[in-house]
Structure formats: structure tokens, C-alpha cells
C-alpha positions, 0 to 999 in steps of 0.5 A: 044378594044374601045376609052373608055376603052383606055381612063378609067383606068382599076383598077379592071382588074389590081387588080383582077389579082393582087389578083388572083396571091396573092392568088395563092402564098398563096395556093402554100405556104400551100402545101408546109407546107402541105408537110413538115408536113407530111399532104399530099403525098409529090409527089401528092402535089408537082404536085399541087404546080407545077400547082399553079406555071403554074396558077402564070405564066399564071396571071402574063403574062395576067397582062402583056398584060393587061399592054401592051394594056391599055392606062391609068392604075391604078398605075404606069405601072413600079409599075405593073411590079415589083409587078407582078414580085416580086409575081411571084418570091415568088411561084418560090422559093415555086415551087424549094423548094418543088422540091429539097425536092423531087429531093433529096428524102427527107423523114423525114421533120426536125423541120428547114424545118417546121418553114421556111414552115411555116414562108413562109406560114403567109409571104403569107397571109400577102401579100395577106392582102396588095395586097388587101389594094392597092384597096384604098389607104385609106388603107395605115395603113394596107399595113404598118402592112403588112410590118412590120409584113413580115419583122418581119418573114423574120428575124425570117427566117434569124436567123433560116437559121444561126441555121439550118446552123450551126447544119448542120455542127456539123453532120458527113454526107458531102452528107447530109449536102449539100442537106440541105443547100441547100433546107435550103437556097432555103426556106429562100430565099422564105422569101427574095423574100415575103419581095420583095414584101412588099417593092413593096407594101410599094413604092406604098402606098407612093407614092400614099398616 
């Protein structure tokens, strides 16, 4: 590496990467609704999950070794970090969602598991949406959008955890009841982990409004 490039920042290095992960977590996210809505082949899907997971590992460690070798970056290198880290949290608990259902032989996909696949899929989208917005901090409407509209659905996801929950319980079958609190918990934590990032994105763009 030459004097010039410890000397620049790199800005589209770090917000290539940064969207390439996004992406990957938006792609992850729709197998995952794929599956519970019975679209695709529940074993063939979760092995493509898993390869998205592998590609969100490999982004996430090459944002990392980018971190350890430039000079000047774009953000602050802690904010790299936590981004890099709450994205990759997100397609984890996409990747064990996806795992428990098919560890637990999960064959008929309820209406909870629907709504939470599909409040974690549009959660991805709005990500992606405010990944890209930190291009130019100009775009600081747009990352609040993103925001307010993750922690709209992480609520929806919350209310839903307790209703699912709570139906659980009304049902005689103990052994059934675990497995899906389980995977019930698992999908709702995915939302937790989106609002993560949200937040992320949030000290960011005022930090660097």
C-alpha cells in the first residue's frame, strides 16, 4: 500500500462493503420468508441462508482488515466496528432462525412465523435503505425514515412475540410448546438485532450531521 492511500480516506472501500453486507442480510431475510411461506424447499433454502451467512462473515472480516490498515477512514473507526457488528448480528439470528426450524422438523409454518419472517424481511430493506444513505450525510432525513420505520416493525415484532406466547400456552402439547417458543423468540430477537443497527446508523448521521 502506498503513502497516498494511508493518507486518503477510503470512503468507497468502506461503503462498498458496508452495502455488499446489507445486501446480503436483505437476501438472507427473503429465504427466510421464502420458507415459512412455503415457497421453496425448506432444506435447499436453508443451505443458501447458510452460504449468505458465510458471505456476511467473509464482508464483515474484510471490513475488518480494511479498518486495520487504513490510516484515515470515512467514519469513526469504532463506528465501522459497530455497524460491521450489528449487521452481522442481524443475518446470524436469520441463519439460527432458519436452523431451529429445520432442527426441530418444523413442517407446517403458522401465521406467527409468517408475520415475524416477514416483519424481519422489510426491517432488512429499510437497513439496506439507511446503509446506503451514509454515502452523504446530506441524506440525514432519510436515515431517520429508516429509523422510525425499524422501530415501528420491532414493535409490531414485540406485540407479536407476546400473542404468539401467549397462544402457546393455551395448547396441551409441552414438547410443542418449547419448540416454538423457541423458534418464536429466535425470529423476534432478529428484529431486536435490525433495531441495533438502526441505532448504529442513527449515531452516525448525528454525529455527523
Amino acid at each position: 500500500m502506498g503513502i497516498k492511500e494511508w493518507l486518503i480516506p477510503q470512503d468507497k472501500v468502506f461503503f462498498d462493503l458496508f452495502e455488499q453486507l446489507a445486501g446480503t442480510v436483505v437476501l438472507a431475510a427473503r429465504e427466510l420468508e421464502q420458507i415459512v411461506t412455503n415457497e421453496t424447499d425448506p432444506a435447499q433454502t436453508y443451505k443458501k441462508i447458510r452460504e449468505l451467512e458465510h458471505k456476511g462473515d467473509l464482508i464483515t472480516h474484510e471490513i475488518y482488515e480494511h479498518l486495520n490498515r487504513t490510516f484515515i477512514t470515512p467514519l469513526d473507526p469504532m463506528e465501522i466496528s459497530r455497524l460491521a457488528s450489528a449487521l452481522d448480528d442481524v443475518i446470524d439470528y436469520i441463519d439460527d432462525s432458519a436452523e431451529k426450524l429445520i432442527i426441530y422438523k418444523i413442517t407446517e409454518y403458522d401465521k406467527s412465523m409468517q408475520d415475524f419472517a416477514q416483519i424481519i424481511h422489510l426491517s432488512t430493506i429499510q437497513l439496506e435503505c439507511g446503509v446506503r444513505g451514509i454515502r452523504s450525510f446530506k441524506n440525514g432525513n432519510v436515515l431517520e425514515k429508516c429509523g422510525i420505520e425499524i422501530n415501528r416493525l420491532e414493535n409490531m415484532a414485540d406485540d407479536l412475540l407476546a400473542q404468539s406466547i401467549l397462544r402457546l400456552f393455551a395448547t396441551e402439547d409441552p414438547m410443542t410448546t418449547i419448540k416454538l417458543k423457541d423458534i418464536y423468540e429466535c425470529l423476534e430477537t432478529a428484529t431486536d438485532k435490525c433495531e441495533d443497527v438502526a441505532n448504529v446508523l442513527s449515531d452516525i448521521s448525528i454525529r455527523h450531521s
